[in-house]
C-alpha positions in Angstrom: -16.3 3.8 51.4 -18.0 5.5 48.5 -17.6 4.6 45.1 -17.3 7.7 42.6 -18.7 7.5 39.4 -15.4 9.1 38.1 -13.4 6.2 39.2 -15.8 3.6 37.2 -15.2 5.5 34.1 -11.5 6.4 34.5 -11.1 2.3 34.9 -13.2 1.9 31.3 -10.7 4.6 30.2 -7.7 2.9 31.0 -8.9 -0.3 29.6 -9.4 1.4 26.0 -5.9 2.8 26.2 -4.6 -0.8 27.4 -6.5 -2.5 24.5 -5.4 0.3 21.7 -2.1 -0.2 22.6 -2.5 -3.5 22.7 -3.7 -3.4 19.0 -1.1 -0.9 18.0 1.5 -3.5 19.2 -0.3 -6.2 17.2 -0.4 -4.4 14.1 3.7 -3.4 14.5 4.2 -7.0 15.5 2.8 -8.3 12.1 4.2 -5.6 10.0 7.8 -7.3 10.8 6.6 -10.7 10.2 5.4 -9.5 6.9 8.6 -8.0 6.5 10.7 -10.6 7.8 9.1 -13.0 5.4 9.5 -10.7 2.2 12.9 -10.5 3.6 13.9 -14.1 3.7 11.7 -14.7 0.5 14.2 -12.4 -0.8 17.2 -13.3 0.2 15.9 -17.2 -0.5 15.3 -15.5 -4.5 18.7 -14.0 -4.6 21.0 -17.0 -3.4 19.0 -18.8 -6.0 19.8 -16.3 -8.5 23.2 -15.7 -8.2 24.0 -19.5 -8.5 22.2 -19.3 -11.8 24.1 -16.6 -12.3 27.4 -17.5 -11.7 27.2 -20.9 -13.4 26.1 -19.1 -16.5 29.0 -16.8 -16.6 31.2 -19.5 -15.8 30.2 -20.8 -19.2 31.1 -17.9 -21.4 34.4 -17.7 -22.8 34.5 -14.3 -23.7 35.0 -11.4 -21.3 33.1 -9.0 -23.5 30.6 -11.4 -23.8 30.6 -11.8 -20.5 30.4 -7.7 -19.5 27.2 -7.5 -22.3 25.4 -10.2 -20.4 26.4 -9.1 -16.9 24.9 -5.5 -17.9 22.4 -6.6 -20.4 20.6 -9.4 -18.1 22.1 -9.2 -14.6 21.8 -5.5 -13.9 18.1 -5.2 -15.2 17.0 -8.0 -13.3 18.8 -6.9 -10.0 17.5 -3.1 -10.8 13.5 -4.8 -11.0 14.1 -7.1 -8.0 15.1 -4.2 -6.1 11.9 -2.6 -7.3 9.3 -5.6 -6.4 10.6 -5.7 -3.1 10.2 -2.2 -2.5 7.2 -2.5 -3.8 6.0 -5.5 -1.2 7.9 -3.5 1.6 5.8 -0.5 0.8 2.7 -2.5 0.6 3.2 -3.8 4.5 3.9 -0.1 5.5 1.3 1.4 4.0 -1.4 -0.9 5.4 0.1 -0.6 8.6 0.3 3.1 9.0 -3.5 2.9 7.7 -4.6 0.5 10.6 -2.2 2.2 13.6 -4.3 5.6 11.8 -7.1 4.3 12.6 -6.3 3.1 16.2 -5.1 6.8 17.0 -8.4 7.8 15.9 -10.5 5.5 17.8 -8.4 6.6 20.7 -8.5 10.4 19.7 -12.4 10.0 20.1 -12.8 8.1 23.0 -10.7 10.6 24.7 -12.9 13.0 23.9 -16.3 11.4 24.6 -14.9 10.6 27.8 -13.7 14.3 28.6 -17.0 15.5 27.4 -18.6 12.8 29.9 -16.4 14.0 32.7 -17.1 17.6 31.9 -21.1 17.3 32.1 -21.1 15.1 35.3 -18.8 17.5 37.0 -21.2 21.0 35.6 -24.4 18.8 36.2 -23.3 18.4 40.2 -21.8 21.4 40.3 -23.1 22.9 43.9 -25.4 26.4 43.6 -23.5 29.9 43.6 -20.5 28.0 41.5 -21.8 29.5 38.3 -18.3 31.7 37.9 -16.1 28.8 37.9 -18.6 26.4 36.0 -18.3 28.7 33.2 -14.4 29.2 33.0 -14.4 25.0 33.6 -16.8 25.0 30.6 -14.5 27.5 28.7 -11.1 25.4 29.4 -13.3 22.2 28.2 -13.7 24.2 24.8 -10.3 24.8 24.5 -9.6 21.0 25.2 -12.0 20.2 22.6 -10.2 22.7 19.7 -7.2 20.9 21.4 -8.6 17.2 20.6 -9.1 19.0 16.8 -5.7 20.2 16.4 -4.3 16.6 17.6 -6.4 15.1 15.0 -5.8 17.4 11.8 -1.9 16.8 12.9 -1.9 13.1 13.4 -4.0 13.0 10.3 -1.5 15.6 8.2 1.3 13.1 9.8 -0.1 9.8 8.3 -0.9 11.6 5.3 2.6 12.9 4.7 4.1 9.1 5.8 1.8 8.1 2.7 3.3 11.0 0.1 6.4 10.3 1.0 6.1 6.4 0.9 4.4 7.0 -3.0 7.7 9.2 -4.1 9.9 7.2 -3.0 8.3 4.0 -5.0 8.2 6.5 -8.1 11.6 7.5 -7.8 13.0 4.6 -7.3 10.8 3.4 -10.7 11.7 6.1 -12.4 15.7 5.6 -12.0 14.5 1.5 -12.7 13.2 2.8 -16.0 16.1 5.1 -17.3 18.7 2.3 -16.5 16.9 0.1 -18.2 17.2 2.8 -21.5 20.3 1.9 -23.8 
């Protein structure tokens, strides 16, 4: 039984896709802890706030009083709540899509050292009078290559978009914060 050096390095290549999955999982996993704590944190904030609340209306006599408070005070502070925990929740999903970024990346590469490994064994051992098909192996292994590129520029045009859209949604949701917060 021989060993092939193919099956050494196709072992090594499973293990980097175990592991990067492995940390992509990790990162997901602590993004909804994060999440689950600004979430009970939250909901913790509001029961304690709408006690407050609700005893302090309880105390006013008047119901215009009452309506002036409920949209002077209790709206504003609801409409910035609602902003700070957006603001947390964007927090955890930026840094995540950064770090699960950079996993794809470290995989992308691999990948590609690996293929480019593969590809010079195979050419190197290539047996004489194979020239012909060395040459259209080498010209599909280009075409991976620009392949491994295009995966790149679109996982990196991805992520980037996840940001942009992330960013207006904190903006708009500011801006609309702001102008209720206008007289």
């Amino acid at each position: 039984m021989s060993k092939n050096p193919f099956d050494i390095n196709g072992l090594a290549g499973q293990q980097k896709m175990m592991q990067a999955s492995k940390d992509a999982g990790v990162v997901a996993m602590e993004s909804i802890q994060t999440i689950n704590q600004i979430n009970q944190e939250a909901a913790q904030e509001l029961a304690s706030r709408i006690q407050k609340r609700v005893a302090e209306l309880m105390k006013t006599q008047d119901p215009k009083g009452t309506f002036e408070y409920v949209h002077a005070e209790v709206l504003q502070d609801a409409a910035k709540e609602v902003s700070d925990y957006q603001k947390k929740l964007l927090k955890v999903l930026n840094q995540s899509n950064k770090e699960l970024a950079e996993i794809a990346e470290s995989m992308i590469e691999d990948s590609k050292t690996d293929l480019i490994h593969f590809v010079n064994d195979a050419t190197n051992n290539a047996p004489m009078g194979s020239e012909a098909y060395v040459s259209i192996f080498k010209t599909s292994f280009n075409n991976a290559l620009q392949n491994f590129e295009l995966i790149r520029a679109a996982m990196a045009d991805s992520f980037s978009n996840f940001e942009k859209s992330v960013e207006n949604v904190s903006k708009l949701t500011a801006t609309q914060a702001a102008s209720k917060k206008k007289p």
